[in-house]
N, C-alpha and C positions, 0 to 999 in steps of 0.2 A: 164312576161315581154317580149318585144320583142326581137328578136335576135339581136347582133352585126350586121349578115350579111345584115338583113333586114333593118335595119335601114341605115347602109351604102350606100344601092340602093337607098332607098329614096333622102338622102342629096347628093349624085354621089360622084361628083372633089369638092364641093362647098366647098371653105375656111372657116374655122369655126374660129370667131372671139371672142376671149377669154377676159373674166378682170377677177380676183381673189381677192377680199374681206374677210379680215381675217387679226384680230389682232395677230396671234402667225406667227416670222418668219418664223419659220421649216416648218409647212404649204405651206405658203408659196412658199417656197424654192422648195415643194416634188410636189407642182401642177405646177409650171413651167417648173419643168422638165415632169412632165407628157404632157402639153401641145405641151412642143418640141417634144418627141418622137413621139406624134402621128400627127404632123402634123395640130395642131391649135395653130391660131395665137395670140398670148399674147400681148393685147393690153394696161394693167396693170394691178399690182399686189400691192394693197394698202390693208392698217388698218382700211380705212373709206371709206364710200361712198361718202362723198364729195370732198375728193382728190381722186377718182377713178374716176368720172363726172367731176372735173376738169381735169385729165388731156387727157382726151379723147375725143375733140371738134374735131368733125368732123369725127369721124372713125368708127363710126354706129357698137357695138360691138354686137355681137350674142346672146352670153350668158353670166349672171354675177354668178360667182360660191361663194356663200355668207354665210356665217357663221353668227349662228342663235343668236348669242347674242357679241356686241363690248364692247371692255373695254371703246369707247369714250362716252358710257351712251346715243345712241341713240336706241330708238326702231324699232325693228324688221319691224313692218306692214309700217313703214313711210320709212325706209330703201330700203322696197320690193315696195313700191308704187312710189317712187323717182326715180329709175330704170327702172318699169314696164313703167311709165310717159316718161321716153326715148325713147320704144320702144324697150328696152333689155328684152327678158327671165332671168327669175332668178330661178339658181337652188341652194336650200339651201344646203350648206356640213356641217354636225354640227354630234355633240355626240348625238343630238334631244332627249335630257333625259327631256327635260320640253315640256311636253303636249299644257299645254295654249299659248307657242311661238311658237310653232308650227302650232296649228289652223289658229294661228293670221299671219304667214308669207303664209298660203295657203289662207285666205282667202284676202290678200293685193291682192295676183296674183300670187306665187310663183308656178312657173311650175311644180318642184321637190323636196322631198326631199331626199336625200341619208346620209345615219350614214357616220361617220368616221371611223366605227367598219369596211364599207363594202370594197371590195377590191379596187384600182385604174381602174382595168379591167369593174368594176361595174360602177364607178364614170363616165368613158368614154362613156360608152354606155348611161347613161344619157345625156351627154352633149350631142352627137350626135342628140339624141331624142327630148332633147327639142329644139337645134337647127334646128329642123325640123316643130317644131312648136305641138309638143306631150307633152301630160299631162304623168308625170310619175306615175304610182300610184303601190305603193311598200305598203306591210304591214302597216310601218310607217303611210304612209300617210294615207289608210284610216284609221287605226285606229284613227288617229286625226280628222278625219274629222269626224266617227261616233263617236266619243266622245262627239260631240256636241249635239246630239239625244240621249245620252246614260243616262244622268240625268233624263229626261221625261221620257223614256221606263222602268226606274226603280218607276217610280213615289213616291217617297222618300213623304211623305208628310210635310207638315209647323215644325212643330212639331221634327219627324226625323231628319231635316234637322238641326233644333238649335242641338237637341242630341249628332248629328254627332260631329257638327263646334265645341263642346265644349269640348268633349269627346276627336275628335282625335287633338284637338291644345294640349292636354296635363292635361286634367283632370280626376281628378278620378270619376269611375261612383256616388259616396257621393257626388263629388261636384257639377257635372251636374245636381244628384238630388235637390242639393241644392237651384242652382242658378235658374233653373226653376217651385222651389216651389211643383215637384214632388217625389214620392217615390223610392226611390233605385231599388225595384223591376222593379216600372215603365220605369225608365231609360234604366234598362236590357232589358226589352222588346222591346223598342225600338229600342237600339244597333241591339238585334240578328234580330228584323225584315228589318234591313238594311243591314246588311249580306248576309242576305236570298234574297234580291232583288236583291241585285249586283253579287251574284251569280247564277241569274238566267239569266243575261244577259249577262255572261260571263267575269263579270270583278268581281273575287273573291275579298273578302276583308274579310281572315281568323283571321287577328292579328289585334293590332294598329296600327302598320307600315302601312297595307296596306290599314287601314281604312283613314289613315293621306294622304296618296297616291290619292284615289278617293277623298276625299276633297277636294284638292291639283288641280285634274284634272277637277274637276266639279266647280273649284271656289267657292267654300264655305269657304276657308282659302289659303288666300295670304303668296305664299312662301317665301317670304320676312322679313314677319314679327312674324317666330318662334325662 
């Protein structure tokens, strides 16, 4: 990542124009003061993107610092694309513990994204950066972004792929066999040759947990509905 210092030379005196999106007050409350300390200007601090576009007619904000999932049940890529549609950067601040919301808020436009895990000192130097017109790319991010190639390069076949979806939503290897008409053997061999692929690309999947995980990330099984 680039430096604090270098990044500062790029952007010089220029006034970094702030909004902060995010349904949890405290939040809230903890990036406004960060905003004040470091001298960006906070142009609002809403729950929604639609009262943050309302009430900022006219004041052409820099960066929209946005959290990756609202309790108002709007989606992510429409969020980042209603913003980007401004002419605002979007840097996402989230726990970025869902994979597919994540793809989907990089591939709307989102500039950045940074954990919640990571420090304010990190947070900033993001905001600088994409206010400068810089893509941030942190682990996070590419991992999500190879995650989207990561399904192909393991080449999972037809087959594997039901194994998986049934296996890691919650059945036992009998019943997989059952429901695909295959033998319990069969089904084993299939589980461990999916194993075996995903940890040759570097996304282990030792147990069910973490078989349910790459499913999960690969879209094979909608997290919603276990």
């Amino acid at each position: 990542m680039i430096k604090l210092s270098t990044v500062s030379s790029i952007t010089g005196n220029q006034e970094i124009r702030v909004i902060i999106i995010d349904d949890h007050e405290a939040i809230r409350l903890a990036l406004s003061t960060v905003c004040e300390q470091n001298n960006f200007k906070l142009l609002a601090s809403t729950d929604s993107v639609a009262s943050a576009l309302g009430s900022i007619a006219g004041k052409n904000p820099d960066v929209a610092v946005l959290d990756l999932s609202l309790s108002d049940g709007s989606k992510v890529e429409e969020n980042v694309k209603m913003l980007v549609e401004k002419g605002i950067s979007v840097l996402v601040f989230s726990i970025a513990d869902k994979a597919q919301l994540v793809r989907a808020a990089l591939k709307a436009g989102a500039a950045a994204l940074v954990p919640k895990s990571h420090s304010m000192s990190e947070l900033v130097e993001a905001i600088r950066m994409v206010a400068a017109g810089m893509l941030v790319n942190n682990l996070q991010t590419t991992a999500a972004i190879d995650a989207d190639q990561d399904f192909t390069r393991a080449k999972l076949s037809p087959r594997e792929q039901e194994v998986l979806s049934l296996y890691a939503s919650g059945l036992a290897l009998k019943q997989v066999a059952y429901s695909l008409n295959i033998t319990v053997s069969t089904a084993k061999e299939h589980i461990d040759r999916v194993r075996n692929k995903y940890a040759t690309i570097g996304r282990p999947a030792v147990n069910k947990t973490e078989l349910l995980l790459r499913a999960i990330e690969d879209g094979l099984i909608e997290e919603g509905s276990l």
